[in-house]
N, C-alpha and C positions, 0 to 999 in steps of 0.2 A: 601778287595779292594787293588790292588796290586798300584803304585807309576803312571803309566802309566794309568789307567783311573781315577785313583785322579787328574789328570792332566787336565785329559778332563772335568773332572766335574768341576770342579775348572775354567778352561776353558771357556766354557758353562755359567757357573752364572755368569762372568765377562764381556762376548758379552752383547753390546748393543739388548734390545729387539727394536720388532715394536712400531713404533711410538701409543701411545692408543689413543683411540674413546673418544671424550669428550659422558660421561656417566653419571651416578649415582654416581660415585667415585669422581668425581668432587665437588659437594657439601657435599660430605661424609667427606671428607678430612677437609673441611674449619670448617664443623660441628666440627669435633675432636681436631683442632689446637684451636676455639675460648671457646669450652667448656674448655678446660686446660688452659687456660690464666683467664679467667672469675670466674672459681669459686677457692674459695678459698683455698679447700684441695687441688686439683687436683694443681694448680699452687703450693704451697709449695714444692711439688713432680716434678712436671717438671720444674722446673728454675732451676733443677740441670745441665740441658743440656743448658740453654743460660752463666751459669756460666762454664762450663768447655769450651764451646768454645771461651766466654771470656779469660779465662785463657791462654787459646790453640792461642789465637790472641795474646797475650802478646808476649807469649815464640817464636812463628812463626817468625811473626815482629821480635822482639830482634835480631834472628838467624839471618835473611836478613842483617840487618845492623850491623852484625858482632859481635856482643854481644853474651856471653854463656848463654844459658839457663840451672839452678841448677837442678831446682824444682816446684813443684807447689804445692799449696794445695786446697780441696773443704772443708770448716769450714760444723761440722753439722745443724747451720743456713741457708746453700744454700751459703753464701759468700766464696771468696776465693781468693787468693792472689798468683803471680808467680813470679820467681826470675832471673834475666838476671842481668851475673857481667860484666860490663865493663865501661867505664869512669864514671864518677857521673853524671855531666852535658852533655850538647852538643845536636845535633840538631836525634842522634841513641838512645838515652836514652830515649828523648820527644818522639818520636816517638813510639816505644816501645811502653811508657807508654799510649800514644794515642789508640793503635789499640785494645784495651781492649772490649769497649762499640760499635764499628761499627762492629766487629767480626760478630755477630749473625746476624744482617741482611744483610750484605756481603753473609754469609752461607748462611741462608735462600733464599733469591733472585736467589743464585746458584741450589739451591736443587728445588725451584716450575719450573727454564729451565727445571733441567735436568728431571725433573718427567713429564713434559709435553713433553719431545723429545724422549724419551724413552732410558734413558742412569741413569734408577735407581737402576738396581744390580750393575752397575760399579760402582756407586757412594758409595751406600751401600759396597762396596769391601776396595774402598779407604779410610773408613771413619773407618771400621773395622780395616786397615793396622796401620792409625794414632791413634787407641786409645791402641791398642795392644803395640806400641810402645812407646806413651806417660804413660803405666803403669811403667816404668825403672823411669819414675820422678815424680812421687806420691813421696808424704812426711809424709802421717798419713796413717792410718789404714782405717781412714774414707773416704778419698780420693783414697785409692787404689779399697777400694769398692767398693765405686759410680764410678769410671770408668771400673771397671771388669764388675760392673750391665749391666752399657750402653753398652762396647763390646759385652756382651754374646747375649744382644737384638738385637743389628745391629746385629752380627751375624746370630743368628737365624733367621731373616725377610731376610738376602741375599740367606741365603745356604734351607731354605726351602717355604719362602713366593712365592708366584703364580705372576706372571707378573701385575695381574691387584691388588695385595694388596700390592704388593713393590711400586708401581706407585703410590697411594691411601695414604700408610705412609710415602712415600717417601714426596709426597705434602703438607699431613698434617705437617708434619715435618719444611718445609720449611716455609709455613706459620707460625706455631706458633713459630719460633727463630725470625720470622720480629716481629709478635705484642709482642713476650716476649724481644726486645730489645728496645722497645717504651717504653714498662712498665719497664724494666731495666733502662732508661732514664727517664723517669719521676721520680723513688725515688733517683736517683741521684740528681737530681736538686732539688726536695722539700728537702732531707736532709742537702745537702750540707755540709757532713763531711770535716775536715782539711785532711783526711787520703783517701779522694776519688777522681779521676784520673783527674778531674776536677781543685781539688786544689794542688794536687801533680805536673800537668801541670802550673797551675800560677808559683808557686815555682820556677821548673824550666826552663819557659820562660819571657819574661817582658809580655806576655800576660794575661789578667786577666781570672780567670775561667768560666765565665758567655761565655765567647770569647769559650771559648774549648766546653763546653756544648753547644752553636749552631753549633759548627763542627760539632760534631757526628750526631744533630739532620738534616743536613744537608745531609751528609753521608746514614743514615737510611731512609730519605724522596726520596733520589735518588733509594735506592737500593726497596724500597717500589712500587714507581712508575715501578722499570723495572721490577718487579714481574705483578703487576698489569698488565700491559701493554700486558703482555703473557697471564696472566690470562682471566684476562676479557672477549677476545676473544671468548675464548674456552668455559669460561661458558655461555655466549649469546647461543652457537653455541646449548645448551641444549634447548632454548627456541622453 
């Protein structure tokens, strides 16, 4: 395949498809995102994706407001931790350290639009771009893994999946980064580590952490709703 119709194919998986048919994929999806969040193997194995783009929320945020991003890491546990150097305090630091837990349902909410408007090989394009490039700041062996995994998969679902199975993972997908940022926020607040974003935010603001944990939850009930709001529609539309 010479450079020139690499181009076009290349091309081609990145055009927006037709808008899809509320279907069978519809419930298929939801099927798939709530089985992975529900049982317990299956979720041990998928929160590595609400924790890397937790991660990936940090380091983004950080860059915005000017802070360098070092690194990141995904702990064999599924936790993991990212590194932005710049002031200690101030109001780009808090922030930063904020965007950690509203990441996933931010994503999510983005990914059920764009899977219902028919813009999920671009998605699946730009999602492959960003982890491709976030392997440069992997910091273990274990983290360079689990994001080469994710790449190879998003890859593979852009450059060979059928229009109606990218739509289908594309949604599942979105959904389950909303309910795996619920369930990410919920052992946030029953644990209530000194070292969790909740209380690293007390530290440093005169805000108390209880105060930051209804932000997020606040945050994720919005982006919850405007998923829904799209949703719902369409799957009535199956009735």
């Amino acid at each position: 395949m010479d450079l020139g119709t690499l181009g076009r194919e290349i091309a081609e998986r990145i055009a927006p498809d037709a808008v899809p048919a509320p279907g069978w994929w519809i419930p298929a999806a939801l099927g798939i995102a709530l089985v992975a969040v529900a049982l317990p193997p299956l979720w041990r194995l998928a929160r590595l994706a609400v924790t890397i783009v937790h991660e990936l929320g940090h380091a983004l945020t950080g860059i915005l407001v000017g802070r360098r991003f070092t690194g990141f890491v995904v702990s064999a546990d599924m936790s993991g931790h990212a590194v932005t150097v710049g002031a200690r305090r101030g109001p780009g630091r808090a922030l930063s350290t904020w965007a950690g837990y509203p990441a996933p349902a931010v994503l999510g909410a983005l990914l059920v639009q764009i899977a219902l408007h028919g813009w999920a090989a671009t998605a699946l394009f730009a999602a492959l771009v960003v982890l491709v490039v976030s392997l440069v700041f992997t910091r273990s062996l274990h983290t360079l893994a689990a994001v080469l995994g994710t790449a190879a998969a998003v890859g593979a679902l852009w450059w060979w999946g059928s229009p109606a199975l990218t739509a289908l993972l594309t949604l599942a997908a979105g959904v389950f980064l909303l309910l795996g940022a619920w369930r990410h926020l919920g052992a946030v607040v029953s644990a209530g580590g000194r070292g969790d974003d909740p209380a690293q935010l007390a530290q440093l603001t005169p805000l108390p952490g209880w105060l930051w944990s209804a932000s997020f939850a606040l945050v994720i009930g919005a982006c919850s709703w405007w998923a829904g709001a799209t949703l719902v529609p369409h799957a009535l539309g199956l009735l």
